[in-house]
C-alpha positions as CSV (number, residue, x, y, z in Angstrom):
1,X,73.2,100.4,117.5
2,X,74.0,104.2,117.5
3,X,73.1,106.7,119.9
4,X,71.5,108.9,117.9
5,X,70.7,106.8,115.0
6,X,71.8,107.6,111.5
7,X,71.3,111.4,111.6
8,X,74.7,112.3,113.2
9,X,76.2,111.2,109.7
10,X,74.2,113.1,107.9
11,X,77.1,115.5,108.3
12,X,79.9,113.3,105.8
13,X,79.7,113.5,102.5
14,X,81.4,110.2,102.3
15,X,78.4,108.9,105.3
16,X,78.9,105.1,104.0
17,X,82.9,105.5,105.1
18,X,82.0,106.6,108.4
19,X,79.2,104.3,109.2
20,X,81.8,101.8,108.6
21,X,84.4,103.5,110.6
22,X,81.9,103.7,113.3
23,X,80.4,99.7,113.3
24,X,84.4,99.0,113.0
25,X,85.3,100.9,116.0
26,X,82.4,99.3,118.1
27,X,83.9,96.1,117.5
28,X,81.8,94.6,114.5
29,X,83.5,93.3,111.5
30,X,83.5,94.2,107.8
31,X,83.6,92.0,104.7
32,X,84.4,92.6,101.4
33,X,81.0,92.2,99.0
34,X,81.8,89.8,95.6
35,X,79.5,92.3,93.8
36,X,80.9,95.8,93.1
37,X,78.0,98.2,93.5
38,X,76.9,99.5,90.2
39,X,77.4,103.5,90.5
40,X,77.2,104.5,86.9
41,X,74.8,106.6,85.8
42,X,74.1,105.7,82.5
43,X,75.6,108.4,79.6
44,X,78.1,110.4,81.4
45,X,80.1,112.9,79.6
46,X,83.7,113.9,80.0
47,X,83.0,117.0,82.4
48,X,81.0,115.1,84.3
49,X,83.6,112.3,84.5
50,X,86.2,115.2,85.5
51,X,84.1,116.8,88.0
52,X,83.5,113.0,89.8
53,X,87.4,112.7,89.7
54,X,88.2,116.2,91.5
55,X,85.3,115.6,94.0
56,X,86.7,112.2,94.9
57,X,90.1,113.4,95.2
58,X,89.0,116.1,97.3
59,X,86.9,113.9,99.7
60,X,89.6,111.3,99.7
61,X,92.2,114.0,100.9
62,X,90.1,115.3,103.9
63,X,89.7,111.5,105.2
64,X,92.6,109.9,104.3
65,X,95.7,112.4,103.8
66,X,98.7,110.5,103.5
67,X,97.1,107.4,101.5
68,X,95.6,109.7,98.5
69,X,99.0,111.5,98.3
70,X,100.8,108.1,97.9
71,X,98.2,107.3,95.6
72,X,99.7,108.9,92.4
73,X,102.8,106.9,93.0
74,X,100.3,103.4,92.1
75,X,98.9,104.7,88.4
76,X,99.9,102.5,85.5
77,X,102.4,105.0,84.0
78,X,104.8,106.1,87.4
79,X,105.1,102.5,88.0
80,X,105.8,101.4,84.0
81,X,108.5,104.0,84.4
82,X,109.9,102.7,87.6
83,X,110.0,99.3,86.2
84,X,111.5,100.5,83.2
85,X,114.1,102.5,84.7
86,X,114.5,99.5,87.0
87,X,114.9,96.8,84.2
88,X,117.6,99.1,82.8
89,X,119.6,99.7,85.6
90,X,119.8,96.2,86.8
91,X,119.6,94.3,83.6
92,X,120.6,96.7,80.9
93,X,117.4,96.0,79.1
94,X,115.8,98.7,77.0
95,X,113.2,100.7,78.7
96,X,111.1,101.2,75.6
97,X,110.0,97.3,75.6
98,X,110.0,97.1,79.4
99,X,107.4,100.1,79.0
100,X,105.8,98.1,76.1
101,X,105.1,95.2,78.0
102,X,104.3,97.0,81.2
103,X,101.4,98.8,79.4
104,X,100.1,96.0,77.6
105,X,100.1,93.7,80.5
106,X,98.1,96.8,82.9
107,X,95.3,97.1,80.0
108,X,94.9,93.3,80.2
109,X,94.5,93.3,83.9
110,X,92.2,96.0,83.7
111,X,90.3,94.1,80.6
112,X,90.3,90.9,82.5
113,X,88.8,92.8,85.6
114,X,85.9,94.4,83.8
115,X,85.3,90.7,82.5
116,X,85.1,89.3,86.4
117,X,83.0,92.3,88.0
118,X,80.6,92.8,84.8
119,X,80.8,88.6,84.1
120,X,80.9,89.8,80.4
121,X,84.0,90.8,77.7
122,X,83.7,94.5,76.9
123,X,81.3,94.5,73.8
124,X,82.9,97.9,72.2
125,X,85.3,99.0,69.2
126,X,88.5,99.3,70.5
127,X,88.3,103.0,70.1
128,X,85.1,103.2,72.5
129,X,87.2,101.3,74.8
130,X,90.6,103.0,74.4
131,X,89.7,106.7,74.2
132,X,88.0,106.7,77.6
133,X,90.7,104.3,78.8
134,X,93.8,107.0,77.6
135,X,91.8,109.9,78.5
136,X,91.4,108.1,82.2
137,X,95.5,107.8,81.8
138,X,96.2,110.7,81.2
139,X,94.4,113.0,83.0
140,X,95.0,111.2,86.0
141,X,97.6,113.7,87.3
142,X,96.2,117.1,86.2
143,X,92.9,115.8,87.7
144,X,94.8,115.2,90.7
145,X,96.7,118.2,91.3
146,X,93.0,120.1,90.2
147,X,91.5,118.1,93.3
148,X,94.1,119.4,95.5
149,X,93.6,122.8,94.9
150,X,90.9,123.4,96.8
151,X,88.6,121.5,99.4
152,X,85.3,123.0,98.0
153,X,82.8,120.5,96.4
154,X,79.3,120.5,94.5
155,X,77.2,117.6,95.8
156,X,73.9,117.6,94.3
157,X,73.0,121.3,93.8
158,X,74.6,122.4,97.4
159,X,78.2,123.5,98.0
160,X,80.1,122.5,100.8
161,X,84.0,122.6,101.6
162,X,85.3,119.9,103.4
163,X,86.6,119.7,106.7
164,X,89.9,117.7,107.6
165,X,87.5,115.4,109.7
166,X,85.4,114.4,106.5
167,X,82.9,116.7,107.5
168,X,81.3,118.7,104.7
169,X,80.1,122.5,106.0
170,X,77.4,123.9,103.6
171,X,79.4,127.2,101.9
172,X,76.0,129.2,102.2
173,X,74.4,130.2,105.1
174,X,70.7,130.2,105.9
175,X,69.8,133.1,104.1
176,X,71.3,131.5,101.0
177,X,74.4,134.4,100.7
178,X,77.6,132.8,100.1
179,X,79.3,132.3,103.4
180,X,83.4,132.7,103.3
């Protein structure tokens, strides 16, 4: 399949992306699984929430640039505002209930797709559900701009910074010193 084998992607953090990229690019074709893969681990906390963001981000920037800085542009509040600015504009009508309606209708999307990828109605109290859900909301730009500010990572116990080419380059050397 590979020359090589698997071992020359052992170099990507994101090695499932490029696997993909690479089957792609030899012609094969990819389809879309109906099951999402189950990636939680269990009790998370909110650092560790945080940290998954900014890693993400980071990754996402080194391997697709221009998509993950369009990205921002596609959370639920930028586009309630849009819409809400737009309604006004066009129809005169009040941005406060276009906002209203905007938000109420994302968080039943969002509750509708955890029902169709878990087969199951979240079984929580509302404030189980809408703390993380806010917190999510609302960090989603700091979080961002965070991930941006560097291309350093910590996957596993090893640090790495990324390269533009989705490669990740260990940050220490062999001797375990802290290489620049």
């Amino acid at each position: 399949m590979f020359t090589g084998g698997l071992e020359k992607f052992s170099q990507y953090v994101a090695e499932d992306f490029f696997i993909v990229k690479a089957l792609l690019n030899k012609g094969w074709k990819a389809v879309m699984c109906r099951a999402p893969a189950l990636q939680n681990h269990g009790r998370v906390s909110l650092s560790w929430f945080c940290s998954r963001v900014i890693r993400w981000t980071r990754l996402r920037f080194t391997m697709l640039t221009v998509i993950t800085l369009l990205e921002p542009f596609t959370e639920m509040l930028p586009m309630g505002l849009a819409t809400a600015w737009s309604f006004y504009y066009l129809l005169s009508f009040p941005m406060w209930a276009t906002l209203l309606v905007h938000i109420g209708w994302w968080m039943l999307s969002d509750i509708v797709l955890i029902h169709r990828l878990q087969g199951k109605w979240p079984r929580c109290s509302s404030f189980r559900f809408l703390f993380p859900y806010w917190f999510r909301q609302l960090t989603a730009y700091p979080l961002f701009l965070f991930g941006l500010s560097s291309r350093n990572v910590l996957w596993g116990r090893q640090r790495y910074k990324l390269m533009f080419s989705g490669r990740a380059v260990s940050t220490h050397g062999h001797d375990g010193k802290q290489v620049s």
